[in-house]
C-alpha positions as CSV (number, residue, x, y, z in Angstrom):
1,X,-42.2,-6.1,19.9
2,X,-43.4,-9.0,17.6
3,X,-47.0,-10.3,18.8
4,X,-47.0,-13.5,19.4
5,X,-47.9,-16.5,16.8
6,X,-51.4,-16.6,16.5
7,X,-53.6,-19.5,16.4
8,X,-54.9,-18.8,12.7
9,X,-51.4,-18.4,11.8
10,X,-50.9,-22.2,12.4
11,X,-52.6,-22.8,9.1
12,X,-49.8,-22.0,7.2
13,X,-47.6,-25.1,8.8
14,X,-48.6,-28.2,7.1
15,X,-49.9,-31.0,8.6
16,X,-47.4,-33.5,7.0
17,X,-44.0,-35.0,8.2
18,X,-41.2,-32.9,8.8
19,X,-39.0,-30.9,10.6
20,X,-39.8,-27.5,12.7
21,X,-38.2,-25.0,14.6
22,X,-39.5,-22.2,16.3
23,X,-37.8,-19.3,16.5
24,X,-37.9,-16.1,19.3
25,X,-37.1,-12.4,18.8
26,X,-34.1,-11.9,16.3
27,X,-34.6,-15.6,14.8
28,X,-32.9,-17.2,17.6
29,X,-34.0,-20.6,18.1
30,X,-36.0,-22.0,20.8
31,X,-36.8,-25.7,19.9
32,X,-36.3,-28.1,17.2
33,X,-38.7,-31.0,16.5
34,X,-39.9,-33.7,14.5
35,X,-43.6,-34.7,14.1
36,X,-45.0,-36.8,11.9
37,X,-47.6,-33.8,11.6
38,X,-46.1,-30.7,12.2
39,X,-49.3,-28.2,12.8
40,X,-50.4,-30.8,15.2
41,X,-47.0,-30.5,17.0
42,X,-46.2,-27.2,16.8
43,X,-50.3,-26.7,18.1
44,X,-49.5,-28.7,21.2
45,X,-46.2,-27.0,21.8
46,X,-47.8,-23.3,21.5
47,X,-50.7,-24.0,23.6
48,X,-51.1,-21.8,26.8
49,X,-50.0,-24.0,30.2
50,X,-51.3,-23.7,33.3
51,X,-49.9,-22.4,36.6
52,X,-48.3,-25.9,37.6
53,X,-47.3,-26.9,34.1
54,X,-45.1,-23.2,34.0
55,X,-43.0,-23.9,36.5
56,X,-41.9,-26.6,34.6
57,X,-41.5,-25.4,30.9
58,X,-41.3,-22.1,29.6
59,X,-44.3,-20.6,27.8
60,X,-43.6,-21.3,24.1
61,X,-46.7,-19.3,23.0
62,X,-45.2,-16.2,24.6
63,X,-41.8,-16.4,23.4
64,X,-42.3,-17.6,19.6
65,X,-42.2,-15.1,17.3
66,X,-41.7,-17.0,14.3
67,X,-42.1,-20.8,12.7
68,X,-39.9,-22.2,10.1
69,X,-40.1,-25.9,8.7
70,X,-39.1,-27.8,5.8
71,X,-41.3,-31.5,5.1
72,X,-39.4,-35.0,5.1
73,X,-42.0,-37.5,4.6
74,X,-40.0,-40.7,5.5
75,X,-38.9,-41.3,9.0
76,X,-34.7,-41.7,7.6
77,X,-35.0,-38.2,6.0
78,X,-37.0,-36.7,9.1
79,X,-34.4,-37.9,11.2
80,X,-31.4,-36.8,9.4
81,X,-33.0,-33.5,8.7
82,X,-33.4,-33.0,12.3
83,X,-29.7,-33.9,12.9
84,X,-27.8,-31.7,10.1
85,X,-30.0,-28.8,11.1
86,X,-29.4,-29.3,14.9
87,X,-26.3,-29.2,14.1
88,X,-25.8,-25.8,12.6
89,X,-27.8,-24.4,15.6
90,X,-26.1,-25.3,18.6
91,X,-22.4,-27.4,17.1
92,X,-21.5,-27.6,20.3
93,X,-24.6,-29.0,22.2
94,X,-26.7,-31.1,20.1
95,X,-25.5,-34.6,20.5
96,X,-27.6,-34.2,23.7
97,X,-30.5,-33.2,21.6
98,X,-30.4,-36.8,19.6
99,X,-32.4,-40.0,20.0
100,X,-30.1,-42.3,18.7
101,X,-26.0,-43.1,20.5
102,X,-23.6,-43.3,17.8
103,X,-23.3,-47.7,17.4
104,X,-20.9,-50.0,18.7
105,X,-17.3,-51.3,16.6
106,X,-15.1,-53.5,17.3
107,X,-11.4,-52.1,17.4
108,X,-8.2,-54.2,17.0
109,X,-4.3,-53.8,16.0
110,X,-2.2,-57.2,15.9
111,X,0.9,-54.6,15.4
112,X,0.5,-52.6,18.8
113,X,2.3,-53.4,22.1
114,X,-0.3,-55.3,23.7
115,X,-3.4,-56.3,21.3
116,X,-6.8,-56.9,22.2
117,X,-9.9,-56.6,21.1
118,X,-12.5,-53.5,22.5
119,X,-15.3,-52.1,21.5
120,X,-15.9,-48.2,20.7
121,X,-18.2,-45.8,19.6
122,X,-15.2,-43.7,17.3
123,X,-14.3,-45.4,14.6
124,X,-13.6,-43.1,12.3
125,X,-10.9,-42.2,14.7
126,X,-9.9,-45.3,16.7
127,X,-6.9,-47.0,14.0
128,X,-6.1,-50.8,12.9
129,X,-8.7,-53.2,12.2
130,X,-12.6,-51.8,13.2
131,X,-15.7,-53.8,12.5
132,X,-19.3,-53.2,12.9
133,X,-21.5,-52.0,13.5
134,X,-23.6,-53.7,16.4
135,X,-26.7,-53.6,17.7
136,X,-25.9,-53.2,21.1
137,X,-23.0,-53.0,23.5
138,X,-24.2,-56.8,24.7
139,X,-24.2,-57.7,21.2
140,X,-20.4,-56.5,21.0
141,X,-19.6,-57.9,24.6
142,X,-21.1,-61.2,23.0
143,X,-18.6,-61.0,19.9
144,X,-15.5,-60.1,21.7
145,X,-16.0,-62.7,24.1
146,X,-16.5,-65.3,21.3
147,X,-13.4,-64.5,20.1
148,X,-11.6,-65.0,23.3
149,X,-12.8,-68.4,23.6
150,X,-12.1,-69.5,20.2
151,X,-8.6,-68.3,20.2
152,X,-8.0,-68.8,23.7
153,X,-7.3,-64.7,24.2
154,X,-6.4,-63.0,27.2
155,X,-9.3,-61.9,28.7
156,X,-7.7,-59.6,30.9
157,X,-6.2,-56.0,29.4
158,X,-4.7,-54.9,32.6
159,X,-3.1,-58.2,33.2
160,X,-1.6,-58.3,29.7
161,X,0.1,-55.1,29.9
162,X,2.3,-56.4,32.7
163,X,3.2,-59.2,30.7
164,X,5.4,-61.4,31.0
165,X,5.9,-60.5,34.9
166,X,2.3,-61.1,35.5
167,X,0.8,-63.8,37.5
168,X,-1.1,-66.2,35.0
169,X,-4.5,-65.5,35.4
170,X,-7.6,-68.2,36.0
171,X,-8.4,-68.8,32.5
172,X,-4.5,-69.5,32.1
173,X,-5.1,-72.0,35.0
174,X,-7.3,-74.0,33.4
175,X,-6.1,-73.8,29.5
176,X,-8.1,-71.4,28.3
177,X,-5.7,-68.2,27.6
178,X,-2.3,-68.3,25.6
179,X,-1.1,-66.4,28.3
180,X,0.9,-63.9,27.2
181,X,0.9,-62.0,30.4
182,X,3.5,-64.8,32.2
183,X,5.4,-65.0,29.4
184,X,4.1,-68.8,28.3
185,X,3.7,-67.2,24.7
186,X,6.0,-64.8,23.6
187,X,4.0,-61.2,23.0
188,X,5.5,-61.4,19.0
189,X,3.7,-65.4,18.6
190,X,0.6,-64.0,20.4
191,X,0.2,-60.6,18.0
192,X,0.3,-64.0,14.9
193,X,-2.8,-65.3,17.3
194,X,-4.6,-61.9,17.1
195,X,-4.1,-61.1,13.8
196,X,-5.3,-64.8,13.1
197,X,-8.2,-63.7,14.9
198,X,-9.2,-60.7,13.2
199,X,-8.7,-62.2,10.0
200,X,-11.5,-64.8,11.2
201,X,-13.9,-61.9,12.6
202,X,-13.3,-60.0,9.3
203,X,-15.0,-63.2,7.8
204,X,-12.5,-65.0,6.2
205,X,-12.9,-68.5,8.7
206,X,-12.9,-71.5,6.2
207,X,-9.3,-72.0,6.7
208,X,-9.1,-71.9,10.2
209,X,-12.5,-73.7,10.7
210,X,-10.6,-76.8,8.8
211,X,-7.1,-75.9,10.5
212,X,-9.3,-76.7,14.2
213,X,-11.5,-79.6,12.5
214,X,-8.7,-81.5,11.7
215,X,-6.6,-80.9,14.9
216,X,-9.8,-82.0,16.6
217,X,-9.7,-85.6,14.6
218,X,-6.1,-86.1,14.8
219,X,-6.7,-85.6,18.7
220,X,-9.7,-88.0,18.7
221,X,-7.3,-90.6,16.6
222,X,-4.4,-90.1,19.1
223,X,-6.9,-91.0,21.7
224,X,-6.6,-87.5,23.4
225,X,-10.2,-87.3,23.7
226,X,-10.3,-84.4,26.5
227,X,-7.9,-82.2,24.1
228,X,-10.3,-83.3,21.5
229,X,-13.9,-82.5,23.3
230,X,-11.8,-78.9,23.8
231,X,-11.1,-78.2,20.2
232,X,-15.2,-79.3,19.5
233,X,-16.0,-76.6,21.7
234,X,-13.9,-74.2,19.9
235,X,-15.5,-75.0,16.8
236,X,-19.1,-75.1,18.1
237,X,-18.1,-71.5,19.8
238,X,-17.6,-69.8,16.5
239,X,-20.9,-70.7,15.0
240,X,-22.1,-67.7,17.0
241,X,-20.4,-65.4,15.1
242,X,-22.7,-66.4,12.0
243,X,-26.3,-65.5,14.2
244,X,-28.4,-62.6,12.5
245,X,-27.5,-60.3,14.8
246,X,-24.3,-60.0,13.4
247,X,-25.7,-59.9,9.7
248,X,-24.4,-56.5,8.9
249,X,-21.3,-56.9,10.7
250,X,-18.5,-55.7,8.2
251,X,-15.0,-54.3,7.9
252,X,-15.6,-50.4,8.5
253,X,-14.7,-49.7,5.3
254,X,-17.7,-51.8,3.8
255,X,-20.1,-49.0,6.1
256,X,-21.4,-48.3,2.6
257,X,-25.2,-48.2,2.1
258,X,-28.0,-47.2,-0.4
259,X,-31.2,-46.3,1.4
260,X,-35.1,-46.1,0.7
261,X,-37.2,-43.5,2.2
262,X,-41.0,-42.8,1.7
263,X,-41.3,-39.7,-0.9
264,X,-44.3,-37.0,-0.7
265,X,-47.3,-39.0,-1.6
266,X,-47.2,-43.3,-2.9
267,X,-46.1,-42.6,-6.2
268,X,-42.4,-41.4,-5.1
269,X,-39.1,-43.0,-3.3
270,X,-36.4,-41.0,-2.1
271,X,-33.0,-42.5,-2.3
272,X,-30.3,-41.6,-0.1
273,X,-26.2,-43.0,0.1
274,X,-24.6,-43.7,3.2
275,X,-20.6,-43.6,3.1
276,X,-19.3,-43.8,6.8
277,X,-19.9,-40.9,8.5
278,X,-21.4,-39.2,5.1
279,X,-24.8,-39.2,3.6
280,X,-26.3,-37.6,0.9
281,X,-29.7,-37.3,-0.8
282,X,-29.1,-38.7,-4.3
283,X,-32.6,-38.0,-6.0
284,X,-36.6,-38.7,-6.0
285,X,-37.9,-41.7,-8.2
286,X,-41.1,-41.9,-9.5
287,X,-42.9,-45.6,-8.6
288,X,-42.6,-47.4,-10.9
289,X,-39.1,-46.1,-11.7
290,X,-37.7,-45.6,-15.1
291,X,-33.9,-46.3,-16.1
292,X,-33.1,-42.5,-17.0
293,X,-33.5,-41.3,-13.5
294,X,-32.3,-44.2,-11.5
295,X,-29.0,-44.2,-13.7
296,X,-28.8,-40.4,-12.3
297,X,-29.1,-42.0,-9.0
298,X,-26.5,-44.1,-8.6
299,X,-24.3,-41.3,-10.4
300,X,-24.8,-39.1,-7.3
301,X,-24.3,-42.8,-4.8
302,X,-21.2,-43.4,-6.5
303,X,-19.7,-40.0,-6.0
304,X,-20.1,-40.1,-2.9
305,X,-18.9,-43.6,-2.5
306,X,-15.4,-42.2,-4.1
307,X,-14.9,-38.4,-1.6
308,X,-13.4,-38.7,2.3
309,X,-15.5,-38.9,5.1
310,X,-16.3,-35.5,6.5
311,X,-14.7,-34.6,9.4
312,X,-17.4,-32.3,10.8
313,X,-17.6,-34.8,14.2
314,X,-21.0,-35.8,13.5
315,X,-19.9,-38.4,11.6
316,X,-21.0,-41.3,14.3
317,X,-24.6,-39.6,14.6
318,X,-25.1,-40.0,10.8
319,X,-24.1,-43.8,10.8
320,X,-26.0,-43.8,13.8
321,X,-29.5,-43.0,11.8
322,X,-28.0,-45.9,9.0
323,X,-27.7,-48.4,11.5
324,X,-31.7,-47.6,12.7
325,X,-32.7,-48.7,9.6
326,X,-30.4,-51.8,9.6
327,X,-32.3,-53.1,12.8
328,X,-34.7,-55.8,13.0
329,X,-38.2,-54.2,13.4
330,X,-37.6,-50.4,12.2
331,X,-38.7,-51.7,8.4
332,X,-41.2,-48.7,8.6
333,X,-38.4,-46.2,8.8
334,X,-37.5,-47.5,5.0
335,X,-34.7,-50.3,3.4
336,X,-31.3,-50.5,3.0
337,X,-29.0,-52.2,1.2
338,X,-24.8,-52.1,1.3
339,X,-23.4,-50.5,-1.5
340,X,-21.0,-52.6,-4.0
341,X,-19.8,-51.0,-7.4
342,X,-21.9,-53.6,-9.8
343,X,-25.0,-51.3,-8.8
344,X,-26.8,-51.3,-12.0
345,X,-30.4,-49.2,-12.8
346,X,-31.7,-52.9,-13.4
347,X,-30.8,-53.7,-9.9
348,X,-31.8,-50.9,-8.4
349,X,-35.1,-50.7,-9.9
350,X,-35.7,-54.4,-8.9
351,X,-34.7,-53.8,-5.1
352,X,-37.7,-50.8,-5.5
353,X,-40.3,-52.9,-6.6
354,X,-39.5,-55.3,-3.9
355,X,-39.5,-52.9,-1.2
356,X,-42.9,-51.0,-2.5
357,X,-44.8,-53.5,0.2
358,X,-42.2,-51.6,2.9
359,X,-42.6,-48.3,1.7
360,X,-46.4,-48.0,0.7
361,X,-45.7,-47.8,-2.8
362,X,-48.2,-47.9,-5.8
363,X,-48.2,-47.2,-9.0
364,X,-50.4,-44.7,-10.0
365,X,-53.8,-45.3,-11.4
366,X,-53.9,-45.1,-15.5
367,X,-55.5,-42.1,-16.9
368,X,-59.4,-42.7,-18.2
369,X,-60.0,-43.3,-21.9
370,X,-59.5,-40.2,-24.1
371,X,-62.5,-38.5,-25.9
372,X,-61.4,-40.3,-29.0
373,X,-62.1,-43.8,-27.3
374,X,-64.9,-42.6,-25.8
375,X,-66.9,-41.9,-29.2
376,X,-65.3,-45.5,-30.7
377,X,-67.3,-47.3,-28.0
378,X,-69.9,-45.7,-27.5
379,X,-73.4,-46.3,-29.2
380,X,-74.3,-43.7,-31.7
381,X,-76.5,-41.3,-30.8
382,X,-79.9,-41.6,-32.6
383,X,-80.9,-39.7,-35.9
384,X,-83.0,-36.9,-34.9
């Protein structure tokens, strides 16, 4: 039998960021991590428990026969790393394994029997109109129910799917739902309403914003002033779809990012694209960047931009690890930026330069004067 990993052996890992697995008799894996120093890690993990600690967790230092690693030096690549590999070790098992839940979408279809807006965590697979992603199921609670009030939805799902021999529910009671599930509105007129609705969440809300302004003045000049205070309501309601927390919130099919990771040392940027549930590294640029390599760049983000989503299932995960970098506060894992087709290598060089701050970046140090200059400034040496 193999002897176990010994500690001078642990030399060999490097103590940089990155991915490691360790591997028992036959190659079969034990444990996949992430550290942002892997001897460190993989020290920690191999060290010899105690009596109390065993009964816990196995004894890694006995069963490791082997350590295999590959070095991510940004915290996007780490964590994608970790995920593609995890993967291909245990497909069926290592969801579980992840730090990050797939986000949160919001999923509609006008056209089906009884519309209504839900939130999911499927996208890719869930049909009609789907628009994310959020930051949080409150967050997409928060936008739904925006919705609702603006357009005077029903509220209810259960209820509606009776309709129209339902019993009209409290909001109906009080003139906040269409109410469809009585019959009030006809389930054709109230699909227009829902559709109306997801035109508006997908962002195009002028129109309507002037549609409700104007019923609220002809109200007010009609001396309706309750049905007018109701219709201000409205319009102050849908102001909360424009907070930052919806920033990035986008038709699914806009789920198109380029991303910034930290290379191996401050000198270099790794560029990745992000195409729903696809990503792909698209090169290393040396800081500053010249307009050769990052036309090469976009050449390998636009590809991608153009091929169909993989359909490998871990889809979700890998716009889960986009959506990390999207969030307020992670700007040490890196920067992102959606993806349109006017991507130029001007553009893309100036978003670099003015995410070096983020990233670390620094252009390297100019190299000292040649011999040659040396001698021209020099004082001559004296005549012997």
């Amino acid at each position: 039998m193999t002897p176990p990993i010994a500690d001078g052996q642990l030399v060999l890992v490097p103590a940089r960021r990155g991915v490691v697995a360790l591997l028992a008799e036959g190659d079969r894996p034990i444990v996949l991590l992430t550290a942002a120093d892997m001897r460190s890690r993989v020290r920690n993990r191999l060290r010899n428990p105690d009596e109390q600690e065993r009964r816990k967790v196995p004894d890694l230092h006995v069963l490791t026969r082997a350590i295999v690693w590959t070095e991510a030096p940004g915290h996007f690549e780490a964590d994608w790393t970790y995920l593609e590999i995890a993967r291909r070790l245990w497909p069926n098992t290592y969801s579980s394994m992840l730090a990050s839940k797939p986000p949160w979408f919001v999923r509609a279809d006008p056209q089906e029997k009884f519309p209504h807006f839900a939130r999911t965590r499927e996208p890719l697979a869930a049909g009609g109109l789907c628009l994310g992603p959020f930051e949080s199921a409150r967050s997409t609670d928060a936008f739904i129910e925006t919705l609702q009030d603006a357009f005077d939805l029903c509220r209810q799902v259960q209820c509606l799917r009776r309709s129209p021999h339902a019993q009209p529910c409290a909001y109906a009671q009080i003139g906040k739902c269409l109410s469809p599930c009585d019959g009030s509105i006809p389930l054709e007129a109230y699909r227009k309403v829902v559709a109306e609705a997801a035109e508006f969440a997908l962002g195009r809300r002028e129109a309507f914003r002037a549609a409700l302004a104007g019923r609220m003045k002809r109200a007010a000049g009609e001396l309706k002033f309750e049905r007018a205070a109701a219709l201000k309501a409205r319009l102050a309601r849908l102001d909360d779809l424009d907070k930052p927390e919806y920033a990035y919130v986008a038709p699914l099919e806009e789920f198109r990012f380029l991303l910034l990771s930290a290379g191996e040392n401050f000198h270099r940027v790794k560029v990745f694209a992000a195409c729903l549930g696809a990503v792909r590294a698209c090169g290393t640029l040396e800081y500053p960047p010249r307009p050769r390599p990052l036309a090469g760049v976009l050449k390998k983000a636009s590809a991608l931009q153009a091929e169909t989503s993989p359909d490998d299932g871990a889809g979700p995960w890998r716009m889960a690890l986009v959506c990390r970098m999207l969030q307020a506060g992670r700007a040490a894992q890196g920067a992102a930026a959606r993806w349109t087709d006017d991507w130029s290598p001007q553009r893309l060089g100036g978003w670099i330069e003015q995410s070096a701050a983020i990233l670390g970046l620094r252009a390297p140090k100019p190299r000292g004067r040649s011999a040659a200059g040396k001698a021209k400034t020099e004082p001559p040496s004296p005549s012997p």
